[in-house]
PDB file of N, CA, C and O in Angstrom:
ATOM      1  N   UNK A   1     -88.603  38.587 -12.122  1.00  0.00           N
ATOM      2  CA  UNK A   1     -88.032  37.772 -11.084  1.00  0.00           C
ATOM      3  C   UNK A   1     -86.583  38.153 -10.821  1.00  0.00           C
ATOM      4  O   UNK A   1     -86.179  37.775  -9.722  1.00  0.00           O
ATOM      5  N   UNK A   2     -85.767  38.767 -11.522  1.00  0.00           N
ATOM      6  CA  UNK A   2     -84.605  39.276 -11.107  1.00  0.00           C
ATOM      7  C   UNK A   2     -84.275  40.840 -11.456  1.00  0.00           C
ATOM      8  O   UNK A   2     -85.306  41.373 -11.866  1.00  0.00           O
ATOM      9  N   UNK A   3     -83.380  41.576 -11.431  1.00  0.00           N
ATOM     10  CA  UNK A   3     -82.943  42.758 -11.599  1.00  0.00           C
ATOM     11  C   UNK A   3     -81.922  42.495 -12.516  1.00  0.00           C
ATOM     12  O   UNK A   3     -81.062  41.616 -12.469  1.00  0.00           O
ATOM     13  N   UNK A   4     -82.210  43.773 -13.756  1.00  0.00           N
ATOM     14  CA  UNK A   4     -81.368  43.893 -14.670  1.00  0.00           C
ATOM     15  C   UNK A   4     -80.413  45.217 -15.078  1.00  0.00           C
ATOM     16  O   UNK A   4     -80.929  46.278 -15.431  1.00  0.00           O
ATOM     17  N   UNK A   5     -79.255  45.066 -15.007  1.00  0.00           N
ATOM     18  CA  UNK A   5     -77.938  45.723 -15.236  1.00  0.00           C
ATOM     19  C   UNK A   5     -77.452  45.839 -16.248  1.00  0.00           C
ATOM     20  O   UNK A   5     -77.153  44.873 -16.951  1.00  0.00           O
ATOM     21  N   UNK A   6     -77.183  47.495 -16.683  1.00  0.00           N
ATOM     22  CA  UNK A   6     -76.315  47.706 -18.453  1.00  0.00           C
ATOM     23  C   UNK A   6     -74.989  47.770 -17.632  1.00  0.00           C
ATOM     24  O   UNK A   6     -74.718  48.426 -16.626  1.00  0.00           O
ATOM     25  N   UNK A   7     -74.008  46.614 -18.597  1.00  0.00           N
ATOM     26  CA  UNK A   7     -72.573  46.881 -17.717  1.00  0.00           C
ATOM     27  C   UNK A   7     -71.663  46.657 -19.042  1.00  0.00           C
ATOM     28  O   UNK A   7     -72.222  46.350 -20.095  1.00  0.00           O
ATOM     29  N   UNK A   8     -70.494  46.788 -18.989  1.00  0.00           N
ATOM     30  CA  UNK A   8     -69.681  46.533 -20.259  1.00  0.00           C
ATOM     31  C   UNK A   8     -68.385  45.305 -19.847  1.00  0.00           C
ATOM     32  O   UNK A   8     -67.618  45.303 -18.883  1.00  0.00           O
ATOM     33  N   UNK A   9     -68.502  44.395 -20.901  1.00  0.00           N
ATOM     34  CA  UNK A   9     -68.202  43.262 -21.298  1.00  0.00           C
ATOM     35  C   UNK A   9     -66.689  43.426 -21.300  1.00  0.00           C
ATOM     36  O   UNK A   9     -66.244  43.065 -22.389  1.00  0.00           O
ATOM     37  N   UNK A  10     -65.990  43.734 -20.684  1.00  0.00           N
ATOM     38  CA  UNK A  10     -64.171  44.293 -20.682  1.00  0.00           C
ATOM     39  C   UNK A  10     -63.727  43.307 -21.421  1.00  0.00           C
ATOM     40  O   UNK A  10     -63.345  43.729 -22.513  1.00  0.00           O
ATOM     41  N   UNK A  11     -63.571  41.778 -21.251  1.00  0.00           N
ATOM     42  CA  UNK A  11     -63.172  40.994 -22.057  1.00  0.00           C
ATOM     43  C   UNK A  11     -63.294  41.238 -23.536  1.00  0.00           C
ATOM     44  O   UNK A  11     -62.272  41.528 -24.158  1.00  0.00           O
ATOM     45  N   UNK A  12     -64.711  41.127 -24.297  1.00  0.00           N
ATOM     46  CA  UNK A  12     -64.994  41.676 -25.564  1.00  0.00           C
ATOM     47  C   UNK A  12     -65.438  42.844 -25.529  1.00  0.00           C
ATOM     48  O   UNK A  12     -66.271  43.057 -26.410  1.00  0.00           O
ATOM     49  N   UNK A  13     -65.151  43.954 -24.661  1.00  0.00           N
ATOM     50  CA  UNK A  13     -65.591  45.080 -25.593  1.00  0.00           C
ATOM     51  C   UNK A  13     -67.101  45.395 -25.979  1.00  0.00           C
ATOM     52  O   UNK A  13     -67.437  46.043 -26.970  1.00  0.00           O
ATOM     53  N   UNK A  14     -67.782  44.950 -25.232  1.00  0.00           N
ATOM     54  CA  UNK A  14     -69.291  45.491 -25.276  1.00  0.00           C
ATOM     55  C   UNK A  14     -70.258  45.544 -24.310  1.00  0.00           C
ATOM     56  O   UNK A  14     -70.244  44.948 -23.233  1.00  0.00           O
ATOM     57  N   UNK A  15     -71.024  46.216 -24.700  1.00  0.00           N
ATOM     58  CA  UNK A  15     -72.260  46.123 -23.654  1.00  0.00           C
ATOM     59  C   UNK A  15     -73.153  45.264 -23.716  1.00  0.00           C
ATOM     60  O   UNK A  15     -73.726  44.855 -24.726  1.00  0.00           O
ATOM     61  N   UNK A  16     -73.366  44.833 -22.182  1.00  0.00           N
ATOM     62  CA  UNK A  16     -74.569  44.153 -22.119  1.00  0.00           C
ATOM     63  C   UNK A  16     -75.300  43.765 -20.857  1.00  0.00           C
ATOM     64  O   UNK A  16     -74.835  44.075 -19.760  1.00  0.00           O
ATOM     65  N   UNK A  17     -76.288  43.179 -20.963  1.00  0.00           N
ATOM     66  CA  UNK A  17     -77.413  43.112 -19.582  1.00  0.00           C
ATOM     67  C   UNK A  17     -76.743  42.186 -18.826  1.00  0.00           C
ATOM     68  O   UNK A  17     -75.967  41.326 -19.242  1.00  0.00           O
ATOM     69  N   UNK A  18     -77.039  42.377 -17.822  1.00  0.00           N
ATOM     70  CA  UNK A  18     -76.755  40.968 -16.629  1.00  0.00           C
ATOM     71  C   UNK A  18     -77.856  41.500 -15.685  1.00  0.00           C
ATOM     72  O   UNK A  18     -78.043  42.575 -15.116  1.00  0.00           O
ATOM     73  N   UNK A  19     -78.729  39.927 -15.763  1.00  0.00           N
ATOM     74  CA  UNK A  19     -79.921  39.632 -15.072  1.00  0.00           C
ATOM     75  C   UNK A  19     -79.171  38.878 -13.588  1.00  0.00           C
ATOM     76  O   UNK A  19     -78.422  37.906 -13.690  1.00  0.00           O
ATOM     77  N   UNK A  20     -79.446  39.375 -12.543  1.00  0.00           N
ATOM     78  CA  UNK A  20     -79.462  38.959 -11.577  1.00  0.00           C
ATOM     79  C   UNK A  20     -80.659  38.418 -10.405  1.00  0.00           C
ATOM     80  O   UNK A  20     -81.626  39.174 -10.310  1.00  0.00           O
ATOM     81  N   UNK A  21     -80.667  37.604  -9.818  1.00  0.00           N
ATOM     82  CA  UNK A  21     -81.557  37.312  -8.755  1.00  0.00           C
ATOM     83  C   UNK A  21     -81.045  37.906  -7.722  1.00  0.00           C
ATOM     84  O   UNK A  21     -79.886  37.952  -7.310  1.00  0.00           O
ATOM     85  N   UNK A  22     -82.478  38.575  -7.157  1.00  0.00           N
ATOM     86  CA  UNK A  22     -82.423  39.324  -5.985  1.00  0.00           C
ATOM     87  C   UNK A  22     -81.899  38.333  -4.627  1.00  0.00           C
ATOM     88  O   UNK A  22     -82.429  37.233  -4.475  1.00  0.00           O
ATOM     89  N   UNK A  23     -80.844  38.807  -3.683  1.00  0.00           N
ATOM     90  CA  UNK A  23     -80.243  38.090  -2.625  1.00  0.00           C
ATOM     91  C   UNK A  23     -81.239  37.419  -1.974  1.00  0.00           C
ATOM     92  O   UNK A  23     -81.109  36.401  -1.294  1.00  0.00           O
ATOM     93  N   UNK A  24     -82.378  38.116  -2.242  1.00  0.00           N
ATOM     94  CA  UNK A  24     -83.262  37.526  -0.878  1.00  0.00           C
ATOM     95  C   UNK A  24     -83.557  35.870  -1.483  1.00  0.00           C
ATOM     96  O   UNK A  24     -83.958  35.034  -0.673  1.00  0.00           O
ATOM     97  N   UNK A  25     -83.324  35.462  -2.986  1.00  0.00           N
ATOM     98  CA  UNK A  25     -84.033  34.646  -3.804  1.00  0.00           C
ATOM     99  C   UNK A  25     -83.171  33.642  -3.684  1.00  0.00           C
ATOM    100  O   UNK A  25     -83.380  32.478  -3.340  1.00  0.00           O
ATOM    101  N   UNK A  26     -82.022  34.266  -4.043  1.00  0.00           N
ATOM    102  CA  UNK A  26     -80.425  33.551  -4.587  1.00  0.00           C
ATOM    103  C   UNK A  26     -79.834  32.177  -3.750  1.00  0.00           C
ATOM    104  O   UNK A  26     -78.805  31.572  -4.051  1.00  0.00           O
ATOM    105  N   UNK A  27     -80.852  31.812  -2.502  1.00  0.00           N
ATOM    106  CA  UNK A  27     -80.591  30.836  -2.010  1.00  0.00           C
ATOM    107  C   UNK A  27     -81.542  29.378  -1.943  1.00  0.00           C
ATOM    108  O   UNK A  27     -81.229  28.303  -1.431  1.00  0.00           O
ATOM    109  N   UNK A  28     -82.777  29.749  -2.632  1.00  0.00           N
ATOM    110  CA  UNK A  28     -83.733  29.053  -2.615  1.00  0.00           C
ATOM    111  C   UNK A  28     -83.931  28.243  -4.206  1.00  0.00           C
ATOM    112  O   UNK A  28     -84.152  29.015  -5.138  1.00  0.00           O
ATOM    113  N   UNK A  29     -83.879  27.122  -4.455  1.00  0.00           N
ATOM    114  CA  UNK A  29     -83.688  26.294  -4.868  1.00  0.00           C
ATOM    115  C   UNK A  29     -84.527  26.550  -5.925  1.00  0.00           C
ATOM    116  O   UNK A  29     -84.065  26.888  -7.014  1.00  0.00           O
ATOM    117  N   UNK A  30     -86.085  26.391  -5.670  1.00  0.00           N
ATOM    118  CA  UNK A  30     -86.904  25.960  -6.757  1.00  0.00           C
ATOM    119  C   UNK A  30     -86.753  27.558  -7.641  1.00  0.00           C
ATOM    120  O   UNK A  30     -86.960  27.713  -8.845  1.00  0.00           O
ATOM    121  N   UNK A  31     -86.350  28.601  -6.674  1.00  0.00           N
ATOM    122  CA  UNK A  31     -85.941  29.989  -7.684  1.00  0.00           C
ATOM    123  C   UNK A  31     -84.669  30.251  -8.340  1.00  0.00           C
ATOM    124  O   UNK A  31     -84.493  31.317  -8.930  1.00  0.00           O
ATOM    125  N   UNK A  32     -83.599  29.182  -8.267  1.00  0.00           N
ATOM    126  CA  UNK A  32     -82.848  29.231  -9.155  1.00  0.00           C
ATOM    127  C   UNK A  32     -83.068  28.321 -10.434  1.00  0.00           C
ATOM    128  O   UNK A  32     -83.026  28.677 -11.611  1.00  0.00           O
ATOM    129  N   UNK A  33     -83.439  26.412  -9.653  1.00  0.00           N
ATOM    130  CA  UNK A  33     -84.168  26.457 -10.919  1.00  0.00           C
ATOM    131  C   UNK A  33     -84.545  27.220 -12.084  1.00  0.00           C
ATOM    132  O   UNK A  33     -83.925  27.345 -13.140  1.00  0.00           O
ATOM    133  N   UNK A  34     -86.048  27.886 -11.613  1.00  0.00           N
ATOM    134  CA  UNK A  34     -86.691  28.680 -12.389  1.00  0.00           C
ATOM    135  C   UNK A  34     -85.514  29.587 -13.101  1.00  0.00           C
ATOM    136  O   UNK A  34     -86.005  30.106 -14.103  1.00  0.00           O
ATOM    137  N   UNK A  35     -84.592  29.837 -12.991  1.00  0.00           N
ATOM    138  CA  UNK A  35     -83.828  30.725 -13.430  1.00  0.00           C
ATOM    139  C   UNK A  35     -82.928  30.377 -14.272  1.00  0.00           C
ATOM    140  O   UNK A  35     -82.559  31.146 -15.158  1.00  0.00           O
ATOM    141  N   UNK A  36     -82.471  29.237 -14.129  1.00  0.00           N
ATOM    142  CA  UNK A  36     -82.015  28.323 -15.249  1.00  0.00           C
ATOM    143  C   UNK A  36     -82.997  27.679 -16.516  1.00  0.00           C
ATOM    144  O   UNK A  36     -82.699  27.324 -17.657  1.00  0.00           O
ATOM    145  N   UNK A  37     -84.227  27.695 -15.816  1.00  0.00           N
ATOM    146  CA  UNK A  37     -84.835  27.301 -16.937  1.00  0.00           C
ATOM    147  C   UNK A  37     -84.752  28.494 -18.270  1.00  0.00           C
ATOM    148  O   UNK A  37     -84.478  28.433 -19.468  1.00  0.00           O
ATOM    149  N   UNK A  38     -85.214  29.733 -17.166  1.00  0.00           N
ATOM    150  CA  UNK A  38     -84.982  30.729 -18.237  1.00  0.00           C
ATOM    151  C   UNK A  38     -84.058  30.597 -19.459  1.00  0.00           C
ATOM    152  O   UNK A  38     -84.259  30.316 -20.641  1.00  0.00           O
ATOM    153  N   UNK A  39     -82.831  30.943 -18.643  1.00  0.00           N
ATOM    154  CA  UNK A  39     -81.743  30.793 -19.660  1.00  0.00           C
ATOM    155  C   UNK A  39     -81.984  29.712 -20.548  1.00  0.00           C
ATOM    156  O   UNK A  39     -81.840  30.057 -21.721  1.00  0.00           O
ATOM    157  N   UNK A  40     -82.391  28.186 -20.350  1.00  0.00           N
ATOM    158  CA  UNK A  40     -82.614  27.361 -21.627  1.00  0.00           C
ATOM    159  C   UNK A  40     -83.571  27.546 -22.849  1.00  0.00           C
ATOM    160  O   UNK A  40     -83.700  27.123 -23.998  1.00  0.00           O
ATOM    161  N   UNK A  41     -84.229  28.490 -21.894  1.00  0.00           N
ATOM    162  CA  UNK A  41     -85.284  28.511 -22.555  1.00  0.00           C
ATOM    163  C   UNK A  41     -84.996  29.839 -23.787  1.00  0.00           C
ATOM    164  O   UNK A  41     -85.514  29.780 -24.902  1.00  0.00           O
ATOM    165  N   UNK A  42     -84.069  31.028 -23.338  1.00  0.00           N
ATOM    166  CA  UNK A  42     -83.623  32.491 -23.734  1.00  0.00           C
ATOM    167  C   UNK A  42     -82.686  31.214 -25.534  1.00  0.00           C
ATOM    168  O   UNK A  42     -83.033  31.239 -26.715  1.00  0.00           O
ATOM    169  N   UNK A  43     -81.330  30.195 -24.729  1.00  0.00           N
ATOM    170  CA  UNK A  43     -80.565  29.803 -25.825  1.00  0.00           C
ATOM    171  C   UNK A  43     -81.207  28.838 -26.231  1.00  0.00           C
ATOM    172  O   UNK A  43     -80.462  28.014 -26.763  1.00  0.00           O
ATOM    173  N   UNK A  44     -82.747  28.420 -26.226  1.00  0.00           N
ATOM    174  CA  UNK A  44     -82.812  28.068 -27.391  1.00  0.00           C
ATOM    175  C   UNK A  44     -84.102  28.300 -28.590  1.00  0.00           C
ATOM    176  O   UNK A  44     -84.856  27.552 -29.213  1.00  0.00           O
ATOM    177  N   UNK A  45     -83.832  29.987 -28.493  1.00  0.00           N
ATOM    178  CA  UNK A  45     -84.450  30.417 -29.333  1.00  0.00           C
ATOM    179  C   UNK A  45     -83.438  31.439 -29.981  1.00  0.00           C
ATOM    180  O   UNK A  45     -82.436  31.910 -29.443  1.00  0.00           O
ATOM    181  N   UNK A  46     -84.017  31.733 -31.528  1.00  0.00           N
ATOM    182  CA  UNK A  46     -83.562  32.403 -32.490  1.00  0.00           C
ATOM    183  C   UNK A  46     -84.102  33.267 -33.353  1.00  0.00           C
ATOM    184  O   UNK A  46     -84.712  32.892 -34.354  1.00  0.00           O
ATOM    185  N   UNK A  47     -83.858  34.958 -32.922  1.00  0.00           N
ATOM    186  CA  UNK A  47     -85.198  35.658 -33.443  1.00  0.00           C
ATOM    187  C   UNK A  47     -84.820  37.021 -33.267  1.00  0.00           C
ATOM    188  O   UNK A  47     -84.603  37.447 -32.133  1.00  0.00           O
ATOM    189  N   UNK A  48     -84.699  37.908 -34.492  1.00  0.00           N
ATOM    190  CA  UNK A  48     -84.255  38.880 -34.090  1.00  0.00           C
ATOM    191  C   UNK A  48     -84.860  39.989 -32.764  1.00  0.00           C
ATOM    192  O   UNK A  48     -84.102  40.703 -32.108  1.00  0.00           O
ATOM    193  N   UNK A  49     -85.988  39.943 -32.621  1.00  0.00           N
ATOM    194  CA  UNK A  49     -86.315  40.289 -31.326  1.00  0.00           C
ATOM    195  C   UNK A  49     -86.328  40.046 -29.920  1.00  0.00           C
ATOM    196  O   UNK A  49     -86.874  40.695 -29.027  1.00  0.00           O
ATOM    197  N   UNK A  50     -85.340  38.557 -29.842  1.00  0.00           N
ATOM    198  CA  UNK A  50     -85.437  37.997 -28.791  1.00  0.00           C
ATOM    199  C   UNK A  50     -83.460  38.323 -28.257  1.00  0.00           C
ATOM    200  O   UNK A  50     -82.501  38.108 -28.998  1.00  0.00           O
ATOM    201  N   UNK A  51     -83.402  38.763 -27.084  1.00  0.00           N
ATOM    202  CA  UNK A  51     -81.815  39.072 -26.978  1.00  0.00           C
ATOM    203  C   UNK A  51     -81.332  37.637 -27.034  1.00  0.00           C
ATOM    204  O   UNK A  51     -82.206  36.785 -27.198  1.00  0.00           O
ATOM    205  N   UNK A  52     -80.068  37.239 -26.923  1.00  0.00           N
ATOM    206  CA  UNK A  52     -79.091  36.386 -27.318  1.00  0.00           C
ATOM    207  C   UNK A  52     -78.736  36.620 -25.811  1.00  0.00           C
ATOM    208  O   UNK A  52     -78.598  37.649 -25.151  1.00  0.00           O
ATOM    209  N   UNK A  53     -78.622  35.037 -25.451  1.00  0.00           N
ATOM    210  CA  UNK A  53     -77.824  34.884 -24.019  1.00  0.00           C
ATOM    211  C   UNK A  53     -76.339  34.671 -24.133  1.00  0.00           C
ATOM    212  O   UNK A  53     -76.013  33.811 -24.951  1.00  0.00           O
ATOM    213  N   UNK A  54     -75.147  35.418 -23.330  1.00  0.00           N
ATOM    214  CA  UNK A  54     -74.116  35.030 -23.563  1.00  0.00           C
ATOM    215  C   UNK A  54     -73.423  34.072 -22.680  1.00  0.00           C
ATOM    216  O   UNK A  54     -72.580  33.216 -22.950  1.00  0.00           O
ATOM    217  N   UNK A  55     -74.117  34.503 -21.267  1.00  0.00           N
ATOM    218  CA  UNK A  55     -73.437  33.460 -20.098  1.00  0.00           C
ATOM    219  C   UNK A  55     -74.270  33.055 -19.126  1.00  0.00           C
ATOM    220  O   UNK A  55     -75.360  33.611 -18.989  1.00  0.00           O
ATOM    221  N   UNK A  56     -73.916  32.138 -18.401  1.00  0.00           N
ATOM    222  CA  UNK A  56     -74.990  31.596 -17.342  1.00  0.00           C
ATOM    223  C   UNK A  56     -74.132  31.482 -15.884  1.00  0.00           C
ATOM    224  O   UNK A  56     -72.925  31.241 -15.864  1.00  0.00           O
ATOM    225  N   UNK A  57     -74.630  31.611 -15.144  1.00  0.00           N
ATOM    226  CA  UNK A  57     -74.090  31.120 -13.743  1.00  0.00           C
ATOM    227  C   UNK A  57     -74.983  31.093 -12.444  1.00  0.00           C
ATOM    228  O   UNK A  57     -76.178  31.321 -12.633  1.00  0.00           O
ATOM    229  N   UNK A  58     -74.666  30.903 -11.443  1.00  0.00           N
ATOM    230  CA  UNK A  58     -75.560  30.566 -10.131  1.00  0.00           C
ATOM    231  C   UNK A  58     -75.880  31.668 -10.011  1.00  0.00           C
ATOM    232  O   UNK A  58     -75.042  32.534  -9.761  1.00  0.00           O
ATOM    233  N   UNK A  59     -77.579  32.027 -10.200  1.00  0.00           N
ATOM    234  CA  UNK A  59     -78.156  33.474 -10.136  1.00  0.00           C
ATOM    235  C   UNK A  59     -77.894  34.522 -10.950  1.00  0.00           C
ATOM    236  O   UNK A  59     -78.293  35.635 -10.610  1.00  0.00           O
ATOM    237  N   UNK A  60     -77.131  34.335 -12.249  1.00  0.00           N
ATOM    238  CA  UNK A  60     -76.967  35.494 -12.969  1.00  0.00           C
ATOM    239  C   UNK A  60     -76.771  35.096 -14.330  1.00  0.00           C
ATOM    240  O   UNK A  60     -75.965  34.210 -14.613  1.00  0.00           O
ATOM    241  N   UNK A  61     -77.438  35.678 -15.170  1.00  0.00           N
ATOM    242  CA  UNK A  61     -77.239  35.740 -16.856  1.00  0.00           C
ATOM    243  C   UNK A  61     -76.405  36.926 -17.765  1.00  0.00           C
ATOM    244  O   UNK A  61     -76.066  38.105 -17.660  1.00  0.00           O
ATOM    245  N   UNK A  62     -76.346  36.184 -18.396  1.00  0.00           N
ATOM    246  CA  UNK A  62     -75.143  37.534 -19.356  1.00  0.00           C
ATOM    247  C   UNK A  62     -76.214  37.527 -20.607  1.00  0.00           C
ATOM    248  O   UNK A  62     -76.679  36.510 -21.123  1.00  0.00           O
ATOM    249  N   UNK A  63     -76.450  38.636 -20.913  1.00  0.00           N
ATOM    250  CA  UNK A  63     -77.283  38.908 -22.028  1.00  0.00           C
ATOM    251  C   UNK A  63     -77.298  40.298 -23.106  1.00  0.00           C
ATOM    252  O   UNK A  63     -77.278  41.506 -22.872  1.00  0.00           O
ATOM    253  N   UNK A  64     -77.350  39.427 -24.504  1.00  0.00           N
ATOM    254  CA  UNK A  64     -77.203  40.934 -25.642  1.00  0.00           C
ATOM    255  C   UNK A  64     -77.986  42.101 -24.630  1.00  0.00           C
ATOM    256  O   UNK A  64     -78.846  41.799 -23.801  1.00  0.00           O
ATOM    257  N   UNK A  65     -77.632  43.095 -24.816  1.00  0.00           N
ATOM    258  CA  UNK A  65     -77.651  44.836 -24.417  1.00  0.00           C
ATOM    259  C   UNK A  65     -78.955  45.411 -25.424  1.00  0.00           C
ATOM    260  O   UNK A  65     -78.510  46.173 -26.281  1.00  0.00           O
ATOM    261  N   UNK A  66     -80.133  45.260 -25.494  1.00  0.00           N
ATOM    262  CA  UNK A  66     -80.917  45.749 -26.589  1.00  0.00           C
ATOM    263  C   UNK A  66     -81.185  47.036 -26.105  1.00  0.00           C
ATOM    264  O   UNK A  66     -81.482  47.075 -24.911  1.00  0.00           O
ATOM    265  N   UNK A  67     -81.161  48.104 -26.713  1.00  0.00           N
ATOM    266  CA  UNK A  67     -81.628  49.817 -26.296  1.00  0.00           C
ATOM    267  C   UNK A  67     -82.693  49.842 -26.470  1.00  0.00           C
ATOM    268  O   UNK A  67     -83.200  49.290 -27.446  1.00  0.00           O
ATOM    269  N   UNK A  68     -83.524  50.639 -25.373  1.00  0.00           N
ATOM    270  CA  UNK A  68     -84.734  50.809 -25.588  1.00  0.00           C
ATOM    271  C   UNK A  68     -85.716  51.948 -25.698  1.00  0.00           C
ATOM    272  O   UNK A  68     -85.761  53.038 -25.127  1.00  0.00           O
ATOM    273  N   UNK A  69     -86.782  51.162 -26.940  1.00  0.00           N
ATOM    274  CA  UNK A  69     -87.315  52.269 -27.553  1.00  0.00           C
ATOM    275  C   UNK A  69     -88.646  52.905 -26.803  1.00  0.00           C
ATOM    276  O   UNK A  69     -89.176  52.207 -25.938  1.00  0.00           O
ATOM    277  N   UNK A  70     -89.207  54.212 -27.106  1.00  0.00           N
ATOM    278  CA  UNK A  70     -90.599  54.361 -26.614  1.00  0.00           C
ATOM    279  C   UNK A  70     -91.551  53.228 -26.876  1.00  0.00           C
ATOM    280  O   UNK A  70     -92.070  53.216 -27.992  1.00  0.00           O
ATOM    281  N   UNK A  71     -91.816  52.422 -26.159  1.00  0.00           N
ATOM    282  CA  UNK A  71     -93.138  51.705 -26.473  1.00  0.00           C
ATOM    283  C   UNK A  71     -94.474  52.319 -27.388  1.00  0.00           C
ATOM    284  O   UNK A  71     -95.217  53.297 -27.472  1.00  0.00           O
ATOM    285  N   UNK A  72     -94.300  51.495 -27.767  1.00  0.00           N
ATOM    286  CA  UNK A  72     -95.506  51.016 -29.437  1.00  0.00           C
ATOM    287  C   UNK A  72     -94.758  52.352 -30.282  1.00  0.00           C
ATOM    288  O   UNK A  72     -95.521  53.045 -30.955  1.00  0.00           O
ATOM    289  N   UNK A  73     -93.327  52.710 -30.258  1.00  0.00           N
ATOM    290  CA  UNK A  73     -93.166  54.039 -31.554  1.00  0.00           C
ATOM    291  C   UNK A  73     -93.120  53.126 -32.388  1.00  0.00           C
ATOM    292  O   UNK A  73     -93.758  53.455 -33.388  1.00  0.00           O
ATOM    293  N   UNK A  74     -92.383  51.477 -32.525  1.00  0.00           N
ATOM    294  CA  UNK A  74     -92.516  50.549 -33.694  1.00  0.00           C
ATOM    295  C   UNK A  74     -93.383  50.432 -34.672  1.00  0.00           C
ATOM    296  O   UNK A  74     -93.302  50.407 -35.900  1.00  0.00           O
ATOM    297  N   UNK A  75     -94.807  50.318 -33.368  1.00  0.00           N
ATOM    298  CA  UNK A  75     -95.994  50.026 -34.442  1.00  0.00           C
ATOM    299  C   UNK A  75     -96.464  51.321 -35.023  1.00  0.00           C
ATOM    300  O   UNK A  75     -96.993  51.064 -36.104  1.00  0.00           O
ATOM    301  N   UNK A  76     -96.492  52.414 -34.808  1.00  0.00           N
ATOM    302  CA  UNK A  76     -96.866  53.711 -35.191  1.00  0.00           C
ATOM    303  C   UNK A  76     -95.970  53.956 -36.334  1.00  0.00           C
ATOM    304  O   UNK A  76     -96.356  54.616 -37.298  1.00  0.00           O
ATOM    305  N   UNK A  77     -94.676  53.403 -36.256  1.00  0.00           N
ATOM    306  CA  UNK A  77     -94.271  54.018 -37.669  1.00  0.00           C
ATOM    307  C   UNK A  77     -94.418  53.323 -39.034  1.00  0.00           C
ATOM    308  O   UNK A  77     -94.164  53.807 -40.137  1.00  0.00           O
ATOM    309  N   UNK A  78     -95.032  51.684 -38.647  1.00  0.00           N
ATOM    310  CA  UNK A  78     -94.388  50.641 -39.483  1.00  0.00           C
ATOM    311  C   UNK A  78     -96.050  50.385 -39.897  1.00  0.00           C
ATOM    312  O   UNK A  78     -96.351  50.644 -41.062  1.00  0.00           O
ATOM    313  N   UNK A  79     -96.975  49.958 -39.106  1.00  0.00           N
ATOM    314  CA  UNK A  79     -98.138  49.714 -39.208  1.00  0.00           C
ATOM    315  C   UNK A  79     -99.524  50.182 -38.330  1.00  0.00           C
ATOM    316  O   UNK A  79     -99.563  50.778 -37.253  1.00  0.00           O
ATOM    317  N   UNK A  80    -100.500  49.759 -39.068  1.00  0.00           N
ATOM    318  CA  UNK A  80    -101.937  50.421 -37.934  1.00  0.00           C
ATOM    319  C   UNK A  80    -102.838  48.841 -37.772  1.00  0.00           C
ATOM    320  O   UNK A  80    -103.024  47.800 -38.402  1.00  0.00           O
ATOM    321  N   UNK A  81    -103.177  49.434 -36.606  1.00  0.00           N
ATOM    322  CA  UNK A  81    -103.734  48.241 -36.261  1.00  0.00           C
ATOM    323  C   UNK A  81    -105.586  48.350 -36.122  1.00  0.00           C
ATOM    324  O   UNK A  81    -106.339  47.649 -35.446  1.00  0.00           O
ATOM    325  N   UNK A  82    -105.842  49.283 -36.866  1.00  0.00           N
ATOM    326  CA  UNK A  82    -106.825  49.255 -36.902  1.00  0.00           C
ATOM    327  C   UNK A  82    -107.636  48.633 -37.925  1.00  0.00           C
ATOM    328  O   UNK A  82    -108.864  48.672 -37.848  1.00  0.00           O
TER     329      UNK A  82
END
């Protein structure tokens, strides 16, 4: 539902995502909602696989920077699922 951006954090010194809603969205109500829910829903969980939200605002989230890996190299190195 929105577009996501690697940008760096000038204040602290790091990288990280910022989820944005697309303009066409950014004015319609029940889709910002939804977009706030997100975010309540992002801070209030705790898990090392889940990114960490840092900021919120009208149409846009600030969020930990996770790098990303080849899909399923995790499970190939760690376990089989057969």
């Amino acid at each position: 539902m929105g577009e996501v951006w690697k940008a760096r954090d000038t204040r602290l010194g790091r990288i990280v995502a910022i989820k944005v809603l697309p303009s066409q969205f950014a004015t319609e109500p029940d889709r910002l909602r939804r977009f706030e829910e997100e975010a309540r829903a992002i801070a209030s969980l705790n898990h090392p696989h889940i990114c960490q939200i840092y900021d919120v605002g009208p149409g846009y989230l600030v969020l930990e920077y996770i790098e990303a890996r080849r899909r399923g190299g995790h499970l190939r190195r760690t376990a089989s699922l057969s």
